[in-house]
Structures are given as structure tokens and as C-alpha cells.
N, CA, C and O atoms as a GROMACS GRO file, in nm:
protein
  588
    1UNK      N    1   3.747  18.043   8.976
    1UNK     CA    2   3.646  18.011   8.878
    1UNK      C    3   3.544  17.918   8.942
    1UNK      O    4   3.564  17.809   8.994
    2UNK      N    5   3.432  17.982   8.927
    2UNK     CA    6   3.340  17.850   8.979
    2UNK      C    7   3.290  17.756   8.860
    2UNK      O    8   3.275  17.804   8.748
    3UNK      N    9   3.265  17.631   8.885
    3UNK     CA   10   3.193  17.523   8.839
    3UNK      C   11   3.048  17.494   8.820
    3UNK      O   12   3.044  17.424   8.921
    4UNK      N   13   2.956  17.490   8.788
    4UNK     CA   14   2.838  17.435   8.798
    4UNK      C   15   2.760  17.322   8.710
    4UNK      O   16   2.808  17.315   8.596
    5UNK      N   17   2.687  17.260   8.726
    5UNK     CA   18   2.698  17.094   8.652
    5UNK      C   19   2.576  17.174   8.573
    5UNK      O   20   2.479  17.244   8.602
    6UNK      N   21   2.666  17.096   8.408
    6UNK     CA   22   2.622  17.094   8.291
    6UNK      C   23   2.576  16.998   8.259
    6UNK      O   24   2.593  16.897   8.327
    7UNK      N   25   2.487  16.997   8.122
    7UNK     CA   26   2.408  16.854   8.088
    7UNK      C   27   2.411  16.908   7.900
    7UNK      O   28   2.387  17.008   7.832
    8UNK      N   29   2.462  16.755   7.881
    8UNK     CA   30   2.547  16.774   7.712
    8UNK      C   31   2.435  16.714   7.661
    8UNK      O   32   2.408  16.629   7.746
    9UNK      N   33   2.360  16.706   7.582
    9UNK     CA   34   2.264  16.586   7.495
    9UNK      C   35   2.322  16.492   7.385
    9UNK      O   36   2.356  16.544   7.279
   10UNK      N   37   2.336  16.334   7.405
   10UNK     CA   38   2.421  16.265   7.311
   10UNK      C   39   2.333  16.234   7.214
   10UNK      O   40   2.354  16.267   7.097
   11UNK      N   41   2.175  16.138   7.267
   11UNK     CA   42   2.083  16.143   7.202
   11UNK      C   43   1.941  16.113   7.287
   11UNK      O   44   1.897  16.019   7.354
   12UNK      N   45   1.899  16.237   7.249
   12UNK     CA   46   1.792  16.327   7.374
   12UNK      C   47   1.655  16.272   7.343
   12UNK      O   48   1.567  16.312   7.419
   13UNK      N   49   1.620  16.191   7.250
   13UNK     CA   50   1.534  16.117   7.197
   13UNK      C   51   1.567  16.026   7.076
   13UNK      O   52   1.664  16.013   7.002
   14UNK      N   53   1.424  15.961   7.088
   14UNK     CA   54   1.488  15.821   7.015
   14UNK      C   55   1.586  15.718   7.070
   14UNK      O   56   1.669  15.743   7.157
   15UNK      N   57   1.568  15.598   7.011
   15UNK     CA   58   1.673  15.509   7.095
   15UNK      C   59   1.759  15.460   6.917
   15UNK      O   60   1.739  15.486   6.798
   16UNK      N   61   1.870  15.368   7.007
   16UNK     CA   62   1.938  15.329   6.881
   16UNK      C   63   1.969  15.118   6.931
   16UNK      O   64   2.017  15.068   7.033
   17UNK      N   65   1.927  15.067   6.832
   17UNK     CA   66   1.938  14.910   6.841
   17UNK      C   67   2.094  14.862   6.821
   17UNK      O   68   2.146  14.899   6.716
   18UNK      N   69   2.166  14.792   6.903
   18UNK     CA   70   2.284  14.715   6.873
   18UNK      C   71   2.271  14.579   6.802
   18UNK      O   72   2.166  14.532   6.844
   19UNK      N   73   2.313  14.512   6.734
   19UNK     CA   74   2.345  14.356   6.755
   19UNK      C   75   2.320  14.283   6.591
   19UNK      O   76   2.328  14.341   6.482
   20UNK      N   77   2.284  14.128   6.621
   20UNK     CA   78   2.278  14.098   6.439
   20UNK      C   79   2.165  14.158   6.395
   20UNK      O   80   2.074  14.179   6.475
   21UNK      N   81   2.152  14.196   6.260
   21UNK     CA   82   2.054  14.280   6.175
   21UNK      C   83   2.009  14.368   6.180
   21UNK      O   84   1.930  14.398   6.091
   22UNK      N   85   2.041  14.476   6.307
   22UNK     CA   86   1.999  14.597   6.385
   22UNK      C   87   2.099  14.710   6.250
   22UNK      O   88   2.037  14.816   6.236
   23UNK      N   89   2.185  14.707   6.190
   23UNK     CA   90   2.242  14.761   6.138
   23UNK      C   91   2.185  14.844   5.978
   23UNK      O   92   2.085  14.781   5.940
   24UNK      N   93   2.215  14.949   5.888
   24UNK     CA   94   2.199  14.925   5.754
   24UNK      C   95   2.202  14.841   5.692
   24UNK      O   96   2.308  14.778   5.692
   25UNK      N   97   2.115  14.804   5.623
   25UNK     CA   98   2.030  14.700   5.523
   25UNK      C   99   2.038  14.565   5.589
   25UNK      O  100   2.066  14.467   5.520
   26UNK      N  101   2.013  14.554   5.741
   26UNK     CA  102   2.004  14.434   5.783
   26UNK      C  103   2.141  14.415   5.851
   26UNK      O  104   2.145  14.335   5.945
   27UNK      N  105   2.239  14.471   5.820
   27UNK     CA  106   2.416  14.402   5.805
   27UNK      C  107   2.359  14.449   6.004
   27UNK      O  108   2.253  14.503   6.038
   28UNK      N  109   2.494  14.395   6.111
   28UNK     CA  110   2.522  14.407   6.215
   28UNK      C  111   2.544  14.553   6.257
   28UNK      O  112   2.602  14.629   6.178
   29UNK      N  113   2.502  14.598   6.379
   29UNK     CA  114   2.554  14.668   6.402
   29UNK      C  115   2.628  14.684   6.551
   29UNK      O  116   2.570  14.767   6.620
   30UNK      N  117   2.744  14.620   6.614
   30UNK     CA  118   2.800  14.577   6.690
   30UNK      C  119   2.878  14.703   6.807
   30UNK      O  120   2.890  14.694   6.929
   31UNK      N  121   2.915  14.804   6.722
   31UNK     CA  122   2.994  14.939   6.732
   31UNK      C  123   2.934  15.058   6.732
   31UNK      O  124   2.934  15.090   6.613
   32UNK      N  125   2.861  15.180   6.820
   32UNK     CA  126   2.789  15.279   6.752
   32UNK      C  127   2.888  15.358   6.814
   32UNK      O  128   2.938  15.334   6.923
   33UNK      N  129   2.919  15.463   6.733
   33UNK     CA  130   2.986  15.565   6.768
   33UNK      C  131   2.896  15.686   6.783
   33UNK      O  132   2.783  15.683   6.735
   34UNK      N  133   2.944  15.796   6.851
   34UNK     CA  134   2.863  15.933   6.858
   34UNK      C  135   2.995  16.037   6.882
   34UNK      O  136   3.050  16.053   6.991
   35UNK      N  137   3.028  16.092   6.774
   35UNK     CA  138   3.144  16.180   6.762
   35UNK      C  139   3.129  16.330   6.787
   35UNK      O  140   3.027  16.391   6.821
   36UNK      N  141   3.268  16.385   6.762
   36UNK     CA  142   3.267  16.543   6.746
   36UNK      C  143   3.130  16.581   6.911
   36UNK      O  144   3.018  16.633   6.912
   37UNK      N  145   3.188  16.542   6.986
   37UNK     CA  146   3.109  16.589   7.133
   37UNK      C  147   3.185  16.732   7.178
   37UNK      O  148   3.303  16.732   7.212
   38UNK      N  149   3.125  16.822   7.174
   38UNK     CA  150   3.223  16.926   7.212
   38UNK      C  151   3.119  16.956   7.367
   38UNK      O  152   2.997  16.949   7.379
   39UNK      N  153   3.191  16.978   7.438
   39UNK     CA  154   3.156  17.014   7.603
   39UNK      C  155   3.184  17.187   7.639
   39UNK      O  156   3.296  17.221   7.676
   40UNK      N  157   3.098  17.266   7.630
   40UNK     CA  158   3.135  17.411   7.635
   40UNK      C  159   3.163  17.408   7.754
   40UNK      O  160   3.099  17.337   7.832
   41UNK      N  161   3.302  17.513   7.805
   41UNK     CA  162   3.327  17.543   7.958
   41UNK      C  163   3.341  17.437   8.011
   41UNK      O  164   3.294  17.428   8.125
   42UNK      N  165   3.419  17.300   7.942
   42UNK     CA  166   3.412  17.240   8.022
   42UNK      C  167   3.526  17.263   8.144
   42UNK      O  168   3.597  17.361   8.124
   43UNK      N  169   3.562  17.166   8.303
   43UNK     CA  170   3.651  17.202   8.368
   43UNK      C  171   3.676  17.010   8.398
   43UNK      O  172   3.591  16.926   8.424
   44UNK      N  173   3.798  16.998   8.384
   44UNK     CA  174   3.832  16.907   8.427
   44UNK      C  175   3.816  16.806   8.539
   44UNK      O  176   3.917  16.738   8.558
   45UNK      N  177   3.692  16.775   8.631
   45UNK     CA  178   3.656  16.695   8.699
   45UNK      C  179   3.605  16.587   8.678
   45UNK      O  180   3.586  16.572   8.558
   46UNK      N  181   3.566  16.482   8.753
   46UNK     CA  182   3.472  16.368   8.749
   46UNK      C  183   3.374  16.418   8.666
   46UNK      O  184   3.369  16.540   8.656
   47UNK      N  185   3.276  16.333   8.588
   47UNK     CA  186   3.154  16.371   8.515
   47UNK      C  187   3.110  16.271   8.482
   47UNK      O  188   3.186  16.176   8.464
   48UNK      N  189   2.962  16.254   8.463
   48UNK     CA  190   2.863  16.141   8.491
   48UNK      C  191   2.790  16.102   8.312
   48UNK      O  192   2.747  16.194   8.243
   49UNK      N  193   2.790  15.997   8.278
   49UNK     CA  194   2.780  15.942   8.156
   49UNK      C  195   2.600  15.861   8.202
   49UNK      O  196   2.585  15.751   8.256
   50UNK      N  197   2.503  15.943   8.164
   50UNK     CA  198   2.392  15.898   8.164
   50UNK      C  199   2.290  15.806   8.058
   50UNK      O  200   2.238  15.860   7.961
   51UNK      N  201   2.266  15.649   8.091
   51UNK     CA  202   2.195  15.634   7.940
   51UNK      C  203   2.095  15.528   7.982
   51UNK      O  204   2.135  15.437   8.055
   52UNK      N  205   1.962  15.531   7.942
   52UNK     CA  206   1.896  15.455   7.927
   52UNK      C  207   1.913  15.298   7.861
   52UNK      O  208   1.930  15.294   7.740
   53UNK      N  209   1.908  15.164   7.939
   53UNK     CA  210   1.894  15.076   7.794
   53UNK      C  211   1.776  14.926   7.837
   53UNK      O  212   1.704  14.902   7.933
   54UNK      N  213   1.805  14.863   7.724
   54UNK     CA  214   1.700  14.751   7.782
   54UNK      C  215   1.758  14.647   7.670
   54UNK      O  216   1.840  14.672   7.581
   55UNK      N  217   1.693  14.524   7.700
   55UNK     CA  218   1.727  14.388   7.674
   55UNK      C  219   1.874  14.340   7.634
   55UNK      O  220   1.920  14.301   7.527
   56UNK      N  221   1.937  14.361   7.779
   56UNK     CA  222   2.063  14.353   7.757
   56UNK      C  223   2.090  14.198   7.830
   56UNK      O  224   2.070  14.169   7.948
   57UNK      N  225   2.121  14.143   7.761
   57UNK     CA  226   2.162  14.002   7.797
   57UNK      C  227   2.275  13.962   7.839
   57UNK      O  228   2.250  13.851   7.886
   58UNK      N  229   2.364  13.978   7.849
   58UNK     CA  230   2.502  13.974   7.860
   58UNK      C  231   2.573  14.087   7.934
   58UNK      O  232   2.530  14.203   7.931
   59UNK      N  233   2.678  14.052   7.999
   59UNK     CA  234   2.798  14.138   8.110
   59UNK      C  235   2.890  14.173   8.051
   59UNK      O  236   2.982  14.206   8.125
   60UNK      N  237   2.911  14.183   7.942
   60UNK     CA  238   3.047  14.174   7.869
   60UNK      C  239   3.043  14.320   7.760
   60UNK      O  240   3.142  14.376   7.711
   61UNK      N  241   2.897  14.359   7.741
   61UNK     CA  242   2.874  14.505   7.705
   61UNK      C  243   2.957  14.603   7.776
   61UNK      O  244   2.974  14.612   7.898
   62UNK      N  245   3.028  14.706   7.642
   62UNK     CA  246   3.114  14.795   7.706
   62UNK      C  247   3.072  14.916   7.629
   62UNK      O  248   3.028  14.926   7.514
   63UNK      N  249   3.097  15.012   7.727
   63UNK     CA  250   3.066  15.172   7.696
   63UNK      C  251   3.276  15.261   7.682
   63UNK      O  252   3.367  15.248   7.764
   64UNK      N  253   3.277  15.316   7.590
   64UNK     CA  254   3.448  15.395   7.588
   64UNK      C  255   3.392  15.500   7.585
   64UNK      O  256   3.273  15.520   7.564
   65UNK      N  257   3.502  15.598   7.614
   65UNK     CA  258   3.518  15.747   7.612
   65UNK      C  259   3.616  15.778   7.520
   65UNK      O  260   3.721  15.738   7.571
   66UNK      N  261   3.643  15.838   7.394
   66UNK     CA  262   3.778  15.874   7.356
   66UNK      C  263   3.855  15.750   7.317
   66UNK      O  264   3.975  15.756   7.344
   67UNK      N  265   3.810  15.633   7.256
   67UNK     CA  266   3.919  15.526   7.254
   67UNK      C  267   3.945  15.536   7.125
   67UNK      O  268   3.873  15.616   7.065
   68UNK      N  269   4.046  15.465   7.046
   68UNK     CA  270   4.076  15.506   6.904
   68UNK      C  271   3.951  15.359   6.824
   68UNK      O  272   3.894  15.263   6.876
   69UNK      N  273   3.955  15.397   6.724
   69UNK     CA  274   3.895  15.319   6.613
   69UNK      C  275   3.881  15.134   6.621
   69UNK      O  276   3.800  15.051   6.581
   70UNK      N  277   4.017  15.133   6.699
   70UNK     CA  278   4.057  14.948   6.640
   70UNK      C  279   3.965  14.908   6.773
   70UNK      O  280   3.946  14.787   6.766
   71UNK      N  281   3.902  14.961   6.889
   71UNK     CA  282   3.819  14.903   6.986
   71UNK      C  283   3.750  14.824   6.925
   71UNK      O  284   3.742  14.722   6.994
   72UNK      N  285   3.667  14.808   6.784
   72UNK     CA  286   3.600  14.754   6.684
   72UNK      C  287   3.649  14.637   6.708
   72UNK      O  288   3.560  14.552   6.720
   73UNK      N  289   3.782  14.587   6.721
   73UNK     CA  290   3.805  14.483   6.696
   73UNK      C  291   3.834  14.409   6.847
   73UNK      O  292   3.858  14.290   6.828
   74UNK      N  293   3.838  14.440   6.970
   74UNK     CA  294   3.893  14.411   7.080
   74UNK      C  295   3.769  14.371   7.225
   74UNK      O  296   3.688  14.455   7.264
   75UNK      N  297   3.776  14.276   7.266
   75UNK     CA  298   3.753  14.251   7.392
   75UNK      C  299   3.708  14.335   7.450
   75UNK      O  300   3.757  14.441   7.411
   76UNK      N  301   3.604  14.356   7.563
   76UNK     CA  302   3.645  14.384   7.738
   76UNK      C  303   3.709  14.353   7.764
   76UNK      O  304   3.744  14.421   7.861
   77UNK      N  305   3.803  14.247   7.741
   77UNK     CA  306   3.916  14.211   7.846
   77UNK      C  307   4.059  14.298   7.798
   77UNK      O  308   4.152  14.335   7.870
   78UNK      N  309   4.040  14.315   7.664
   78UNK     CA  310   4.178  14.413   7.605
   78UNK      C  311   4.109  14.536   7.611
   78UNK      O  312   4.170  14.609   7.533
   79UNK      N  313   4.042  14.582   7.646
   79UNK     CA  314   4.018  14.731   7.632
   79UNK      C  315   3.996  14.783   7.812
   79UNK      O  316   4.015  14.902   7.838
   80UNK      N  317   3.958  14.694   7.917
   80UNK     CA  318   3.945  14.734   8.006
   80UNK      C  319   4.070  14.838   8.104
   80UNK      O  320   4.039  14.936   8.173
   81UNK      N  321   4.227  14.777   8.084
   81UNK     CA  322   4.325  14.845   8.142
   81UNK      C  323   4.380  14.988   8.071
   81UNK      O  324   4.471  15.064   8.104
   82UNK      N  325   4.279  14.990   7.952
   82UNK     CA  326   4.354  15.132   7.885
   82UNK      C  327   4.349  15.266   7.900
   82UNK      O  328   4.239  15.293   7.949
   83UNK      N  329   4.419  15.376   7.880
   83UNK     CA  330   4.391  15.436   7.915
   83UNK      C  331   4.274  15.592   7.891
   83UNK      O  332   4.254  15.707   7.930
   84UNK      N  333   4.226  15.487   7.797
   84UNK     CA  334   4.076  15.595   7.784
   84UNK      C  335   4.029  15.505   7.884
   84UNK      O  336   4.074  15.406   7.940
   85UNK      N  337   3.895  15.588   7.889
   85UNK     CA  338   3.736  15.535   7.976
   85UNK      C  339   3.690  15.434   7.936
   85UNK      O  340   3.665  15.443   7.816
   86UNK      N  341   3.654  15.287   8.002
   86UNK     CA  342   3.617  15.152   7.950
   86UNK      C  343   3.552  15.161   8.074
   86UNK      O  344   3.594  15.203   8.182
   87UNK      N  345   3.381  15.088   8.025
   87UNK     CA  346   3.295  15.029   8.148
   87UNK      C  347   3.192  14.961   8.117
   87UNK      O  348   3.120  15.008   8.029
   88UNK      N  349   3.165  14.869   8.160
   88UNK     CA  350   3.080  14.753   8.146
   88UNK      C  351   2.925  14.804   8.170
   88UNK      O  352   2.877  14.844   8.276
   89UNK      N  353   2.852  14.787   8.022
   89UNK     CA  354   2.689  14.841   7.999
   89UNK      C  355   2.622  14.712   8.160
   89UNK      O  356   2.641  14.591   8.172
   90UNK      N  357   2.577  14.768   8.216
   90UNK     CA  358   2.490  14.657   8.311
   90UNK      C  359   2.394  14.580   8.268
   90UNK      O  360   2.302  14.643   8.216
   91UNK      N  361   2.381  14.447   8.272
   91UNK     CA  362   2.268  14.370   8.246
   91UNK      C  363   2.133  14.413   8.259
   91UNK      O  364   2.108  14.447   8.375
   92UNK      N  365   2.048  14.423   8.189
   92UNK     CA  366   1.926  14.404   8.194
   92UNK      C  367   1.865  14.328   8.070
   92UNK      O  368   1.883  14.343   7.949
   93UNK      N  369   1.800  14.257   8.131
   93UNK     CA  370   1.732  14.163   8.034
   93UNK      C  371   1.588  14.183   8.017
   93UNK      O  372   1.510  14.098   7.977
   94UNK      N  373   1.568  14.274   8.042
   94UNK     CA  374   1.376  14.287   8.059
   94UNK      C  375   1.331  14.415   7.924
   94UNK      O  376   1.399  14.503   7.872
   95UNK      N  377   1.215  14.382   7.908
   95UNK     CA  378   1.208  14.508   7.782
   95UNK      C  379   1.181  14.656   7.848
   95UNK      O  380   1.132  14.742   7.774
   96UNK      N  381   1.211  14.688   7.981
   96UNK     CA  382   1.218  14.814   8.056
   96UNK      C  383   1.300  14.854   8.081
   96UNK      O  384   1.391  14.821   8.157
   97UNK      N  385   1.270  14.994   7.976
   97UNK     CA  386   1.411  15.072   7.990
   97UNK      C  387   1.454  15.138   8.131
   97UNK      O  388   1.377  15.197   8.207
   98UNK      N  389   1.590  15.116   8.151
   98UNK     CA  390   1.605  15.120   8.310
   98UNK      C  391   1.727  15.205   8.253
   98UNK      O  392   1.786  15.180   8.148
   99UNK      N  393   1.761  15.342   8.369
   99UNK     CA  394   1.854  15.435   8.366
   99UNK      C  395   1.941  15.388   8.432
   99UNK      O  396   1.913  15.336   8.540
  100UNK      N  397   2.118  15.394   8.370
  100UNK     CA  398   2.229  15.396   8.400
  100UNK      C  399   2.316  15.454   8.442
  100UNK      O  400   2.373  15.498   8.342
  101UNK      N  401   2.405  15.512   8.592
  101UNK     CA  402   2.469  15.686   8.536
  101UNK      C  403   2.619  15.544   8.536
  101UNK      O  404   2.604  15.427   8.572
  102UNK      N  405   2.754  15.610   8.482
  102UNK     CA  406   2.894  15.539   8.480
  102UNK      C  407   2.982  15.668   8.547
  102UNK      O  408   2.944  15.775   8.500
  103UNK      N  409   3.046  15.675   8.605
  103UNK     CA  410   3.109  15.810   8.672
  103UNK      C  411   3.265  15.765   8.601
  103UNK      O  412   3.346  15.673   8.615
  104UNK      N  413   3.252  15.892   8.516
  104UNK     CA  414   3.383  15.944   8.414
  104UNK      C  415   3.483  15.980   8.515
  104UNK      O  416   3.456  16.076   8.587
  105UNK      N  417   3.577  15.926   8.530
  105UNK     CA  418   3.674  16.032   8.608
  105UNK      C  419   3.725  16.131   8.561
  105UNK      O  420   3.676  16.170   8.455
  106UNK      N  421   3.826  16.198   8.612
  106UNK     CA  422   3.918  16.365   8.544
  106UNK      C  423   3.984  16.257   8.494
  106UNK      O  424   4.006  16.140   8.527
  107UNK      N  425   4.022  16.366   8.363
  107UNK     CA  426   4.119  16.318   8.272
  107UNK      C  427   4.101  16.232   8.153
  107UNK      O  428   4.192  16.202   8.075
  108UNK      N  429   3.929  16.181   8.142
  108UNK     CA  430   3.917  16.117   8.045
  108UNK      C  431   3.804  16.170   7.955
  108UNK      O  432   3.730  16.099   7.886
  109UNK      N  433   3.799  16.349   7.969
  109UNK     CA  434   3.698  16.393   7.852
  109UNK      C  435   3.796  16.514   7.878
  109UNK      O  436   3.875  16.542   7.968
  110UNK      N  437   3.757  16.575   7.760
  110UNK     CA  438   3.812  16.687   7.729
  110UNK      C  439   3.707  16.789   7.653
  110UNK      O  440   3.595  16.748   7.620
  111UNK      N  441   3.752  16.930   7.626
  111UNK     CA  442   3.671  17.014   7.603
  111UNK      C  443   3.611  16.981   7.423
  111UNK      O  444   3.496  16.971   7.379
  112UNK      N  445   3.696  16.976   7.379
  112UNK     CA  446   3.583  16.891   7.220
  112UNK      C  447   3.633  16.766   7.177
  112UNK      O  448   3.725  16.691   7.210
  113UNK      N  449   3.530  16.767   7.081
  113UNK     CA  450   3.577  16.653   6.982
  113UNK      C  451   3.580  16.486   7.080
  113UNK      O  452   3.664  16.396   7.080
  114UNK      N  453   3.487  16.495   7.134
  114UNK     CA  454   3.517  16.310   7.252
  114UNK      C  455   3.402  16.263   7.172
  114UNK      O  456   3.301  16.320   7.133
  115UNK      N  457   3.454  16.124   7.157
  115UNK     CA  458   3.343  16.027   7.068
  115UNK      C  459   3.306  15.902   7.257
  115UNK      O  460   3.383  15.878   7.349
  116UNK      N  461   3.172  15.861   7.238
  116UNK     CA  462   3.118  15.810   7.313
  116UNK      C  463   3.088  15.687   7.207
  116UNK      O  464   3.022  15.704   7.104
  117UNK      N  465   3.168  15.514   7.262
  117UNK     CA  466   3.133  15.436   7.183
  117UNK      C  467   3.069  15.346   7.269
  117UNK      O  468   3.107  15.364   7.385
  118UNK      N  469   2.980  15.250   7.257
  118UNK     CA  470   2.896  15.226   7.295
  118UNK      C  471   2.877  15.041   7.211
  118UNK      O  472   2.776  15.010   7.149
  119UNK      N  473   2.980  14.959   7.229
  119UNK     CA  474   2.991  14.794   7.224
  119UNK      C  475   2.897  14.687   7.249
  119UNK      O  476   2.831  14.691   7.353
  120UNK      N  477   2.884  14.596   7.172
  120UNK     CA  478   2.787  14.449   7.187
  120UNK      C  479   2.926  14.346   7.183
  120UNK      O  480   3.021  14.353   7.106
  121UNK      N  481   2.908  14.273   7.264
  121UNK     CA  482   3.007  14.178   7.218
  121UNK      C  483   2.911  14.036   7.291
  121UNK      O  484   2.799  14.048   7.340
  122UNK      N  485   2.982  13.919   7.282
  122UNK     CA  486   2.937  13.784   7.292
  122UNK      C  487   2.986  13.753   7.481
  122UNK      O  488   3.045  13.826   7.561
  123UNK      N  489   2.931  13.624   7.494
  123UNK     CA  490   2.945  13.599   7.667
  123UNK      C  491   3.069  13.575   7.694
  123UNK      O  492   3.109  13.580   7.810
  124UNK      N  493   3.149  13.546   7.593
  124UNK     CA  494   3.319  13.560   7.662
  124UNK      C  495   3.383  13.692   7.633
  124UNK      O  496   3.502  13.710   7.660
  125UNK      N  497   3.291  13.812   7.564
  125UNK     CA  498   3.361  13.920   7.588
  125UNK      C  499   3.381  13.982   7.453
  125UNK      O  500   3.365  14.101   7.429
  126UNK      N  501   3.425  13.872   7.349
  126UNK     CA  502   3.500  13.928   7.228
  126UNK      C  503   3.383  13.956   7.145
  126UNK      O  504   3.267  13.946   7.187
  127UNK      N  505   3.416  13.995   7.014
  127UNK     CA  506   3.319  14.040   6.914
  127UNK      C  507   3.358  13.891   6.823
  127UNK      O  508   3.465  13.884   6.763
  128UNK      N  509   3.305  13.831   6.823
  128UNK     CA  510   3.260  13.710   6.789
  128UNK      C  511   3.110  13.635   6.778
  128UNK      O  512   3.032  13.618   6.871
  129UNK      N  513   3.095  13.604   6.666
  129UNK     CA  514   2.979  13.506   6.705
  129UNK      C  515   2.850  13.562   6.726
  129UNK      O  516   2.830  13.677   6.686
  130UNK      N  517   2.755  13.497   6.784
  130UNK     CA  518   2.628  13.565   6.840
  130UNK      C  519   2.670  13.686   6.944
  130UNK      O  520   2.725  13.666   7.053
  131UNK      N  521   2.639  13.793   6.900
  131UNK     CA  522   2.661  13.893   7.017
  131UNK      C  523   2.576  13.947   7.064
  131UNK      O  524   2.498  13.955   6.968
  132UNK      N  525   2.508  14.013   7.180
  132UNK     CA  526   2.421  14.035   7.249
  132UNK      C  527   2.362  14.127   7.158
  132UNK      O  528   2.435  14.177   7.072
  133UNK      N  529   2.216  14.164   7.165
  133UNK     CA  530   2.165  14.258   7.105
  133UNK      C  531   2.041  14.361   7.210
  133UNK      O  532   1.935  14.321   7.258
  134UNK      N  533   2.108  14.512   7.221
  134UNK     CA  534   2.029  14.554   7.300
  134UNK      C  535   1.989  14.685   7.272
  134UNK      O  536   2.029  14.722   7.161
  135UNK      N  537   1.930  14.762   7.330
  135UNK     CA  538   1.886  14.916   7.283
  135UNK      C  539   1.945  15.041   7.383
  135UNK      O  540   1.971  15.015   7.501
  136UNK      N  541   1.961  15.147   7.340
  136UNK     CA  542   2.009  15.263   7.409
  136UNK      C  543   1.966  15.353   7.384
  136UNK      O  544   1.971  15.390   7.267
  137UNK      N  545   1.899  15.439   7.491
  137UNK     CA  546   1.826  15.564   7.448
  137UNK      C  547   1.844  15.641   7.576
  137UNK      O  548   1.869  15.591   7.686
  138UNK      N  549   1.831  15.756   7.552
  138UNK     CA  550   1.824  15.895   7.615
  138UNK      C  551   1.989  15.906   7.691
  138UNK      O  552   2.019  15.879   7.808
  139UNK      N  553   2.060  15.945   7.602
  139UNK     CA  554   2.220  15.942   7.630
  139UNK      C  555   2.263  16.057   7.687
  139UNK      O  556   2.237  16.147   7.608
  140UNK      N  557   2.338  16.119   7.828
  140UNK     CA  558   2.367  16.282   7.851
  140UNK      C  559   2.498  16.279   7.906
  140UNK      O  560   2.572  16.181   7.914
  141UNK      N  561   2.513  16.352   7.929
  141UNK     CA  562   2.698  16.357   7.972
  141UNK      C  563   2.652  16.487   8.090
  141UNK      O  564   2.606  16.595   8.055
  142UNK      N  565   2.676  16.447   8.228
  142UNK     CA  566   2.665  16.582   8.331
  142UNK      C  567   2.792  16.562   8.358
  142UNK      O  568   2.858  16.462   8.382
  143UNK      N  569   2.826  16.728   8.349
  143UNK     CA  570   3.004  16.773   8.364
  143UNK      C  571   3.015  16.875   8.424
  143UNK      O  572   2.929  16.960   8.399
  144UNK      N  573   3.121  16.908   8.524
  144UNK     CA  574   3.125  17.059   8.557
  144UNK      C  575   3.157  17.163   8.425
  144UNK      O  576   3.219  17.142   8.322
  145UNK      N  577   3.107  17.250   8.459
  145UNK     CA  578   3.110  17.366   8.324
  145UNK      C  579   3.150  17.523   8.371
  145UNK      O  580   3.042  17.567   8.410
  146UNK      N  581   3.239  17.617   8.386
  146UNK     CA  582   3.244  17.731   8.420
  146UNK      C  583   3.172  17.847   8.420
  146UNK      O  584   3.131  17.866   8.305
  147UNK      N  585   3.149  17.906   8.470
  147UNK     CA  586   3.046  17.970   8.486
  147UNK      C  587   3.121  18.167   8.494
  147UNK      O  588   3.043  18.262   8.509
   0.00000   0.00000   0.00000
């Protein structure tokens, strides 16, 4: 079977705001999820998690693959050894949106249904307190795909 690299669209325009008041009717929005990802043909290799972001203040921003629900409530530091996909959003602090790729390894996407979550948390990590507030736009997933 051959392979050839696919490109998934998470969100292909538009950006989406994290942090205090960024949320419905003002409330936080700390957690964005993007569900029901189905990957046609996909094949089980490495695959590349592409996303634009800007005014990111803080190191402690985390991106999951597939993690269950309670991440809402947990650290970088408790979510980093698990065994879904955990990786730290890179700093940028400037209002220029600057492109990111994170290299997915095998074994941590599958052919449907993968939610891509996408975390604000505070400078020691946890969801506490003032938490960073930043933007994310132009989201893609390149995967091998069968052909």
C-alpha cells in the first residue's frame, strides 16, 4: 500500500481567542476542544499538527491529541507523561501570527473521531488564577493517507 501526505482542515480560517473573557458571554475560555476529526485513509505513522498563534505569554500552554475530558482540570505537569499526545504551545508574545508544526508520533491518532484540545493555563502550569490569554488560527493535521 502506498502512503502519500494528507492535509485534514481543523480550522482553515478564522482564529479562535483563549483566556479570561475570551469565552461565551464574557465567562473564560481556558479549554477549546475540536472533536469528531475523522482522518480518511488514514495509515498509522508520524503526522504533523500545524497551527498558527500569537500573544502567547507563557510556556506552560499545552496542545492534546485524544486525551479524555478531566485534562480541563490538570497541569502540564500531570498531563505531560500520559499516554495520549501532550505538547507545549511555544511562546510568542508578539501580535504576529507565527506558524507552529508539533510532530504527532504513530500511535496517537487514529482513523476517526480524535478531538484536538488546545489549553491556557497560568506560569506554574495549572489552570489557576490569571491564565495566559492567546489566539489560534489556521489549524491542519498532515498525515500519511493511502492511496
Amino acid at each position: 500500500m502506498l502512503a502519500g501526505l494528507t492535509f485534514q482542515s481543523i480550522l482553515a480560517t478564522g482564529s479562535q481567542e483563549l483566556g479570561d473573557g475570551k469565552g461565551p458571554d464574557g465567562a473564560g475560555l481556558f479549554d477549546l476542544f475540536f472533536d469528531n476529526i475523522d482522518l480518511p485513509g488514514f495509515v498509522d505513522r508520524p503526522a504533523l499538527l500545524l497551527l498558527a498563534t500569537k500573544n502567547v505569554h507563557l510556556d506552560m500552554n499545552f496542545i492534546t491529541i485524544n486525551a479524555p475530558r478531566t485534562v480541563t482540570t490538570q497541569s502540564y505537569e500531570q498531563t505531560k507523561d500520559q499516554d495520549w499526545f501532550v505538547w507545549r504551545i511555544l511562546p510568542n508574545p508578539s501580535d504576529t501570527w507565527i506558524l507552529q508544526t508539533h510532530l504527532i508520533p504513530s500511535g496517537k491518532l487514529g482513523t476517526t473521531r480524535n478531538t484536538i484540545g488546545i489549553h491556557t493555563r497560568n506560569e506554574q502550569g495549572r489552570q489557576a488564577r490569571v491564565r495566559d490569554a492567546f489566539s489560534v488560527a489556521r489549524i491542519f493535521l498532515m498525515y500519511h493517507g493511502s492511496q
